[in-house]
Wavefront OBJ file of the C-alpha trace (Angstrom):
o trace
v 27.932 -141.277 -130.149
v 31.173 -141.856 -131.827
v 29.269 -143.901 -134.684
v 26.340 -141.399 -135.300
v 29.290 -139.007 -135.908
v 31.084 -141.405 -138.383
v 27.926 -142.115 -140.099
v 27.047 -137.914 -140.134
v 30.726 -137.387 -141.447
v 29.938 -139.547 -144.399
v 26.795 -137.796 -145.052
v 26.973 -135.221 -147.980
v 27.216 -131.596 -146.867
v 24.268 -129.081 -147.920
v 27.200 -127.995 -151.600
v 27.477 -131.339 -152.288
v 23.447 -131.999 -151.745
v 22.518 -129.205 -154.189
v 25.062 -130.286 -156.739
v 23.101 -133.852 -156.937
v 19.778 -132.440 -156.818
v 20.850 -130.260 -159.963
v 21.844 -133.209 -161.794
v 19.484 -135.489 -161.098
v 17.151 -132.768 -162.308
v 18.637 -132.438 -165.775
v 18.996 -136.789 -166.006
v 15.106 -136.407 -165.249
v 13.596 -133.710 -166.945
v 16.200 -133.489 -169.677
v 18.456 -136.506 -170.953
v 15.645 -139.267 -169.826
v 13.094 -137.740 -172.447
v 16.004 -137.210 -174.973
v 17.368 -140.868 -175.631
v 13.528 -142.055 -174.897
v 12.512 -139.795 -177.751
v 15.402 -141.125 -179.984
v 14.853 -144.570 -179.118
v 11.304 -143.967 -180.105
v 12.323 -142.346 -183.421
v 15.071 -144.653 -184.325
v 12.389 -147.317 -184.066
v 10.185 -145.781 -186.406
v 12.748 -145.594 -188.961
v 14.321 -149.231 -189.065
v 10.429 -150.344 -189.257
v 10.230 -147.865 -192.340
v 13.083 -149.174 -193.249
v 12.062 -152.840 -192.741
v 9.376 -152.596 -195.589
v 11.198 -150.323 -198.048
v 13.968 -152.650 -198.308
v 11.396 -155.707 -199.489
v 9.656 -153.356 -201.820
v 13.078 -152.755 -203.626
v 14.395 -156.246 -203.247
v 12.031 -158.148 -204.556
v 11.077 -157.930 -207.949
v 11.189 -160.934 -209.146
v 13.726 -159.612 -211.916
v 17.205 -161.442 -210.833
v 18.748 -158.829 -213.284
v 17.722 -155.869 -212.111
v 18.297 -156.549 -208.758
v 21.589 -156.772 -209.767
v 21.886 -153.577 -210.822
v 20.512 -151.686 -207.536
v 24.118 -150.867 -206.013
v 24.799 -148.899 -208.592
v 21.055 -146.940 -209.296
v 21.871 -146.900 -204.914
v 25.338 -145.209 -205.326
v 24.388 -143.024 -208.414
v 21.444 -141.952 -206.075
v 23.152 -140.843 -203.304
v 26.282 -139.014 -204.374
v 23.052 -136.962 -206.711
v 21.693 -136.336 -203.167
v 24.740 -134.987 -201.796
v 26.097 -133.151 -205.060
v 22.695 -131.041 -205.511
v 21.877 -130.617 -202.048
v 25.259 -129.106 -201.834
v 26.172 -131.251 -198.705
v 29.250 -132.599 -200.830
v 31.497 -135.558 -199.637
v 30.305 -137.223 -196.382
v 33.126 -138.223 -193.598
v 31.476 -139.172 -190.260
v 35.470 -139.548 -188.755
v 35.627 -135.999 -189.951
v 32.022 -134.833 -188.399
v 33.278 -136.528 -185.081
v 36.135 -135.163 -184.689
v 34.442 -131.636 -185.279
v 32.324 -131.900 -182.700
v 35.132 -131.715 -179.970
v 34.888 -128.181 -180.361
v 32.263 -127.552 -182.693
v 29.349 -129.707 -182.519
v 26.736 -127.482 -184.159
v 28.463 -127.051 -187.096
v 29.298 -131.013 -187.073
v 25.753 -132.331 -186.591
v 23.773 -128.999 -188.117
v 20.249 -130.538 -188.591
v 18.834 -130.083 -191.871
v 22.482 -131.590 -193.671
v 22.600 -134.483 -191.112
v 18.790 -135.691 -192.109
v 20.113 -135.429 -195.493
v 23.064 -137.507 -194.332
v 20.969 -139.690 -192.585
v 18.361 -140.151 -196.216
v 21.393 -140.924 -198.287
v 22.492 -143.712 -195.781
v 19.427 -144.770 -196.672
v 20.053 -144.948 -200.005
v 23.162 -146.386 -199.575
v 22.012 -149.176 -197.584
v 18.674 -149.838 -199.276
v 19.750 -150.261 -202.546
v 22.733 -152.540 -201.271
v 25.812 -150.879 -200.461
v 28.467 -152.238 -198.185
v 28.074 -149.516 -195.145
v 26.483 -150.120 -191.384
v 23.977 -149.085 -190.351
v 25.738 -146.853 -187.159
v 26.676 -144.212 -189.029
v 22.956 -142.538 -189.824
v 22.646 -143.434 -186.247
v 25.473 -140.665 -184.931
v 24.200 -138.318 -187.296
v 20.794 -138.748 -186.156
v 21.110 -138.720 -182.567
v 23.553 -136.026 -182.602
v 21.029 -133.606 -184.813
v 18.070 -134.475 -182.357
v 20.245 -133.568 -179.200
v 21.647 -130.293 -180.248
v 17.995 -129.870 -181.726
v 17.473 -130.454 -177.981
v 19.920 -128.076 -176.687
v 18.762 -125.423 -178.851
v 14.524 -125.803 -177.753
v 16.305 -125.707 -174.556
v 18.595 -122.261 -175.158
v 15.447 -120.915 -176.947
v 13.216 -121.395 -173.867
v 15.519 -120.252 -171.066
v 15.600 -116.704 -172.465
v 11.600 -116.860 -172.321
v 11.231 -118.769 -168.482
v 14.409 -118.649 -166.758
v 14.204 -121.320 -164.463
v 15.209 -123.359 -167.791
v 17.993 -122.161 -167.355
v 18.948 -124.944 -164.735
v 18.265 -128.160 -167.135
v 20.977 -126.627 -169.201
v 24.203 -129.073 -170.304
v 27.075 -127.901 -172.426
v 26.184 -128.834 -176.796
v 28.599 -131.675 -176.583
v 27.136 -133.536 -174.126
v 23.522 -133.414 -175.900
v 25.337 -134.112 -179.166
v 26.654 -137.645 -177.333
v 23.477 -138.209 -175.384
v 21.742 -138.403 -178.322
v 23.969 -140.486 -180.469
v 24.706 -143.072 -177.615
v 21.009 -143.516 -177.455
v 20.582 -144.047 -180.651
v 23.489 -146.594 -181.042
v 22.106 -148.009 -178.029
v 18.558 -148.820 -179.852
v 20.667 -149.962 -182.862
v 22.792 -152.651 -181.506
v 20.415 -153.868 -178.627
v 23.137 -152.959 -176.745
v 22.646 -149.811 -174.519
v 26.110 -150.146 -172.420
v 28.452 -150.220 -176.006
v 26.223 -147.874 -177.575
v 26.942 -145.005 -174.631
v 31.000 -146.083 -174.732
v 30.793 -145.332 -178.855
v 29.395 -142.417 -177.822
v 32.242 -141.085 -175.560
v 35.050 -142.816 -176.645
v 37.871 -141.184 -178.531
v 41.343 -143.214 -179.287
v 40.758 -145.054 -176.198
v 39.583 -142.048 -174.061
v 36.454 -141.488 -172.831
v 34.706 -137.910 -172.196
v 34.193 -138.297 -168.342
v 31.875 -135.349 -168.476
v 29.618 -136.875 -171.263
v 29.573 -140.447 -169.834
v 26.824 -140.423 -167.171
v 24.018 -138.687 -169.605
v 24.843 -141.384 -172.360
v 24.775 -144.075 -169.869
v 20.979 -142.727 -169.315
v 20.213 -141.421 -172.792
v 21.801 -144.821 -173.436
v 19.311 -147.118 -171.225
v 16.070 -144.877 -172.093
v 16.482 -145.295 -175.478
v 16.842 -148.851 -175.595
v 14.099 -149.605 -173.104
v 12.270 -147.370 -175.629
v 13.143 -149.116 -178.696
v 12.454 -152.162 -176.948
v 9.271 -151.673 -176.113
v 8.616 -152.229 -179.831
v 11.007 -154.359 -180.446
v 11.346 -156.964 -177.693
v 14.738 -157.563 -176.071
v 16.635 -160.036 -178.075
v 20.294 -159.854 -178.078
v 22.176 -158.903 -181.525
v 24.268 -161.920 -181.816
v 22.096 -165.059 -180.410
v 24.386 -168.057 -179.688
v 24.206 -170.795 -177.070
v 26.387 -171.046 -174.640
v 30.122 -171.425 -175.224
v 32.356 -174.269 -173.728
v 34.244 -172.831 -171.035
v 37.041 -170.799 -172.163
v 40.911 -172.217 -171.888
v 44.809 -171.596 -172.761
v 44.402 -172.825 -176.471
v 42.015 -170.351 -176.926
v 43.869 -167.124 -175.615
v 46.700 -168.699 -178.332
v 44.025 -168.673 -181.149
v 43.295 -164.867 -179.996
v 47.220 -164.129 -179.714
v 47.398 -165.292 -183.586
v 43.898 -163.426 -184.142
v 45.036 -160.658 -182.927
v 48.090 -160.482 -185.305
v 46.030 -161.169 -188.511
v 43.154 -159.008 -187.893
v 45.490 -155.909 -187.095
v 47.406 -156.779 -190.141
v 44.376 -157.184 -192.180
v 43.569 -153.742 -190.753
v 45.994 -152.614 -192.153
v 45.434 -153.748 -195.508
v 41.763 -152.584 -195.721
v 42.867 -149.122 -194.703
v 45.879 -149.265 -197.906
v 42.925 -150.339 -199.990
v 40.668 -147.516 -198.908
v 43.461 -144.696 -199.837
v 44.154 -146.155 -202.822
v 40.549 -146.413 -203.602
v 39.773 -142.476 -202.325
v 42.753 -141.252 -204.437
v 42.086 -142.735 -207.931
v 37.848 -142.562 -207.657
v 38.980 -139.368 -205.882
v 39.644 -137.639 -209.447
v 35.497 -138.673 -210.603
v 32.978 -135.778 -210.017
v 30.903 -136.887 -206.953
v 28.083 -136.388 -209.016
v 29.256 -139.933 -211.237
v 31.804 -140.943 -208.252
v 28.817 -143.136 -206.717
v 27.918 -144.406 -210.246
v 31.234 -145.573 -211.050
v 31.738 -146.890 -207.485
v 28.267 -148.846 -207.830
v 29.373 -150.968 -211.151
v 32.186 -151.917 -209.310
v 29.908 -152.825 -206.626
v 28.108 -154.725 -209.255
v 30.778 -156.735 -210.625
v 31.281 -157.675 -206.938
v 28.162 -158.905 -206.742
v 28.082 -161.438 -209.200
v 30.676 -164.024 -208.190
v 28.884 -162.909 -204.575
v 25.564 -164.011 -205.674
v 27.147 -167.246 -207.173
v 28.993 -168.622 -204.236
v 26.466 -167.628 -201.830
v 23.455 -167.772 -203.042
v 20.393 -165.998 -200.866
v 23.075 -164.781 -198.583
v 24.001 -160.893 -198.581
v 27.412 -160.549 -198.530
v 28.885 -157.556 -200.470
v 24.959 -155.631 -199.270
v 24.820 -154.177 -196.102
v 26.754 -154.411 -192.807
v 27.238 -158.310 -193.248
v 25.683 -159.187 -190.090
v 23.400 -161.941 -191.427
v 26.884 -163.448 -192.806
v 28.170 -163.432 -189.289
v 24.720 -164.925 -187.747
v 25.465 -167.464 -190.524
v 28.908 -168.246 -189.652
v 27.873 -168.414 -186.177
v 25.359 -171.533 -186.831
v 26.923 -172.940 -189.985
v 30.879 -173.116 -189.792
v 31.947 -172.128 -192.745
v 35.239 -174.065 -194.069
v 38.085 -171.418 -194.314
v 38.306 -171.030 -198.555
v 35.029 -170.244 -198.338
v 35.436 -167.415 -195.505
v 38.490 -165.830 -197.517
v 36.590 -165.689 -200.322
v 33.731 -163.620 -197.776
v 37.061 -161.413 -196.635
v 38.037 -160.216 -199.545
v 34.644 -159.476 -201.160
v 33.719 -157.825 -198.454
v 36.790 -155.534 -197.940
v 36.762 -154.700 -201.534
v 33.027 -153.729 -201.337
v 33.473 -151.687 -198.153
v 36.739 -149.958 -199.594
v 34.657 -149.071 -202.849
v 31.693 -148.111 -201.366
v 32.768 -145.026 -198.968
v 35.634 -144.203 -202.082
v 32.753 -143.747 -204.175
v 30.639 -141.312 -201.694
v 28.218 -143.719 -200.255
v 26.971 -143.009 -196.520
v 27.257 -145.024 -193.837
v 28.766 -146.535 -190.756
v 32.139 -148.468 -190.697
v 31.152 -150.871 -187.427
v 29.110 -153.758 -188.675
v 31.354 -154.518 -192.159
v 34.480 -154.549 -189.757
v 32.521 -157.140 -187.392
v 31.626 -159.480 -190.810
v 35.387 -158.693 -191.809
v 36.690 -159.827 -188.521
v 34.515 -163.015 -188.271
v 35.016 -164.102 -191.660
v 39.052 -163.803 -190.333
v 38.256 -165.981 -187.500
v 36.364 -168.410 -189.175
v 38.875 -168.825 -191.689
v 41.719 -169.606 -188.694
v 38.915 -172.091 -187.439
v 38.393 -173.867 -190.039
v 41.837 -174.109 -191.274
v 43.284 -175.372 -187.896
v 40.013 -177.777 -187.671
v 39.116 -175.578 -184.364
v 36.888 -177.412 -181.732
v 35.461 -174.331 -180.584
v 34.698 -172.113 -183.825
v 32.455 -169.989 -182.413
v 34.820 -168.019 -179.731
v 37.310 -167.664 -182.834
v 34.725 -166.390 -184.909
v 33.401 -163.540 -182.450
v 37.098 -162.610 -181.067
v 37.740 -162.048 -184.813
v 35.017 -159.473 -185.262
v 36.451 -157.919 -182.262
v 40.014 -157.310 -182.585
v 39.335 -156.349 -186.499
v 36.769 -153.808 -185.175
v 39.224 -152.382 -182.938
v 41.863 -152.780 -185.347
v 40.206 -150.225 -187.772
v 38.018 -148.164 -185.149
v 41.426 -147.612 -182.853
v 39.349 -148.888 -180.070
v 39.989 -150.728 -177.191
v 37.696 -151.130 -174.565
v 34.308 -151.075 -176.945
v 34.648 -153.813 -179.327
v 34.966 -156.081 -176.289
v 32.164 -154.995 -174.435
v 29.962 -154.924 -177.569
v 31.033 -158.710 -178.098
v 29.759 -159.686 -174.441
v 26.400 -157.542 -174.538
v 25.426 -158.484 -177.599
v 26.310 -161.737 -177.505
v 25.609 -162.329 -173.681
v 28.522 -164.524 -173.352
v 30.498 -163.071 -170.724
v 33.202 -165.532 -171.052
v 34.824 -164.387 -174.113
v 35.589 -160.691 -172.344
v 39.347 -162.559 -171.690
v 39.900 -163.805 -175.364
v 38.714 -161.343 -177.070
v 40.783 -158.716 -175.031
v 43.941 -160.085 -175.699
v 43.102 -160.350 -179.354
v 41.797 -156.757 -179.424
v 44.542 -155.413 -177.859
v 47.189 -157.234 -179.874
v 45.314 -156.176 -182.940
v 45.178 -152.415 -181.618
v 48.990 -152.321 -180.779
v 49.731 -153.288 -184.494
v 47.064 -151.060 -186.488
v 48.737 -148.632 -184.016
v 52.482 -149.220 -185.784
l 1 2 3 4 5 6 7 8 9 10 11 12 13 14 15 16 17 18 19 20 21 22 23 24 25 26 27 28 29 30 31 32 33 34 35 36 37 38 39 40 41 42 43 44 45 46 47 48 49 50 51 52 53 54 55 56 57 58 59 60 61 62 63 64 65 66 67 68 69 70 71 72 73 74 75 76 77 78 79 80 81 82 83 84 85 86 87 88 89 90 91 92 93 94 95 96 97 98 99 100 101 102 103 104 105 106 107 108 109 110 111 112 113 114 115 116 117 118 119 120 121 122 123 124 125 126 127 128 129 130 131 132 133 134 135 136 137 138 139 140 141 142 143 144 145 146 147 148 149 150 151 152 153 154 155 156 157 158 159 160 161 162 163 164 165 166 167 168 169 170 171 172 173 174 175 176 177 178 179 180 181 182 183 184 185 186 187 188 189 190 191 192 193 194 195 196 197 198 199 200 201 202 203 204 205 206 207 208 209 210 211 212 213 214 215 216 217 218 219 220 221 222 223 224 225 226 227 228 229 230 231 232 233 234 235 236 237 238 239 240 241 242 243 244 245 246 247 248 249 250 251 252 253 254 255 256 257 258 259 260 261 262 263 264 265 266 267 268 269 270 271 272 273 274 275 276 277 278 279 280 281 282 283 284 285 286 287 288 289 290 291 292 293 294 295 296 297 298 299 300 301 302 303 304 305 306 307 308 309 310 311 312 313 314 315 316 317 318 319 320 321 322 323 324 325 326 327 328 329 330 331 332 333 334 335 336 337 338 339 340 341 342 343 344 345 346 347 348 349 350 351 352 353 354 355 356 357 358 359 360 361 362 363 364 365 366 367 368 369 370 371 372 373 374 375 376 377 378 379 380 381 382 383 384 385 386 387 388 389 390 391 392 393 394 395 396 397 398 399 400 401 402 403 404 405 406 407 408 409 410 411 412 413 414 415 416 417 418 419 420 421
């Protein structure tokens, strides 16, 4: 008798029974169907994506390619000057949404956000490709939330699927970081992370918007993890000293990128954003040459830089050779958000970070270059994002190395604690 009691005591009382049914009706009927449907759509746009980057690319005209950063730049800041959406800041749009998110993520100028991305990354600018991801998920879940509003005055029953803006906002966005990175765990801790807080309230629906999406995305895609490596030899002291002296390098290097990026906002600052993105893309240009030189068939100053770090990864680069990657890379990044272009901040700091790492590697004649290489990209990620516990769990998921959660938290955290200074 005493243990059917105990085991009845335990048992959830009728409040507490109600309370789960309600929100395992809105995970079901409501944020399931939301990060499914932006997995879905997020798919459909990198395989639009996919073939409008070949049709631009190749030409067969080595000299006009050339000149596609800037045509890209001039492009988009046109975009955002007539469509009267004006300079883009996704740190500014995020921090909005705290207490504001329809007026952060209001649909119509966040598909526009999300088309000059486009044009930003297309035509070879040095952005990610996270940020039209926010903006994206974001619109579609307060699109969401608003169907939702809309309906509940007509059938009131609706009325019980309803969440609060904010949490549809991050549902969305987490599912469609998720389908980005192959990584559906980081992409729901991006979502709810702040300065090294997350939104307790927001992180069960972006765990599910999170996994829906994915599963969604790949369902067209496959599963195949972001950053394919074989297995690492185990993991000891010397390397938690390579991610001690890591750590101190990448948050200093932080540092530097984020002098560059003020100096570079103030003087292309004074430009009309109409010609800011022109200006900013013949710089880009004159990046690109000693770029294309060097490293020939090899994007490094285009894009995020993650086939530089997949590179890296299989070919060890010697450590002139990933300075020279650094700096061309943080002057390209610097340049291209001072000169309006539109895009996410993630991926160049993970090329950034493992072009640091490889350097240290190959200057110290490392045995295992690898582990350097991808606790690099981590502590300079969380350098910059002022992130702690993300950067490391996006290094194990998407690498599916568990062992480098220790290394690469130590170097994170040093980094963080100095970017922090």
């Amino acid at each position: 008798m005493q243990i059917a009691s105990d085991i009845i005591s335990i048992l959830p009382n009728r409040q507490e029974r109600l309370r789960l049914i309600a929100h395992a009706r809105k995970a079901v009927l409501v944020i399931l169907p939301l990060g499914a449907g932006v997995g879905y759509l997020v798919a459909s746009i990198v395989r639009a994506l996919g073939s409008f980057e070949p049709s631009i690319w190749d030409t067969g005209r080595m000299h006009l390619e050339i000149l596609f950063p800037a045509i890209g730049m001039f492009l988009t800041t046109a975009l955002l000057y007539w469509s009267k959406i004006g300079q883009v800041s996704l740190s500014k749009d995020l921090s909005l949404a705290k207490s504001d998110p329809y007026r952060a993520f209001p649909f119509i100028k966040s598909i526009g956000k999300v088309a000059a991305c486009g044009l930003t990354i297309g035509f070879g600018g040095a952005v990610g490709a996270e940020g039209p991801g926010r903006w994206l998920g974001a619109a579609v879940g307060l699109q969401t939330h608003r169907l939702l509003t809309s309906m509940s005055r007509i059938w009131r029953p609706i009325r019980l699927l309803r969440v609060p803006p904010t949490v549809f906002a991050r549902a969305g966005a987490g599912a469609a970081l998720a389908s980005l990175f192959a990584a559906p765990l980081s992409g729901a801790l991006m979502a709810v992370e702040d300065n090294g807080r997350v939104d307790a309230v927001s992180l069960i629906p972006c765990l599910i918007a999170a996994a829906s999406g994915y599963m969604m995305f790949a369902s067209v895609y496959g599963l195949h993890p972001l950053l394919h490596i074989p297995t690492l030899p185990p993991i000891g002291p010397q390397e938690i000293g390579w991610a001690l002296l890591l750590g101190l390098l990448c948050g200093l290097g932080s540092k530097m990128y984020r002098l560059l990026q003020q100096y570079l906002d103030k003087r292309l600052g004074q430009i009309s954003l109409l010609w800011r993105g022109l200006v900013a893309g013949l710089g880009l240009v004159m990046l690109s040459l000693p770029a294309h030189y060097f490293f020939p068939g090899l994007a490094v100053t285009q894009g995020g830089g993650l086939p530089f770090t997949i590179h890296i990864l299989a070919n060890p680069t010697p450590a002139g050779w990933a300075l020279m990657f650094l700096a061309l890379k943080l002057f390209a990044t610097a340049l291209t958000f001072a000169g309006g272009g539109v895009g996410g901040l993630w991926l160049p700091c993970l090329a950034m970070g493992a072009s640091l790492g490889s350097a240290v590697a190959g200057a110290f004649g490392v045995s295992n270059p690898a582990c350097l290489i991808l606790v690099g990209a981590s502590a300079f990620v969380g350098s910059v994002h002022h992130t702690l516990l993300v950067p490391v769990v996006f290094l194990a998921e998407t690498t599916a190395q568990a062992s480098l959660v220790v290394p690469a938290l130590v170097g994170t955290a040093v980094a963080f604690l100095i970017s922090s200074d």
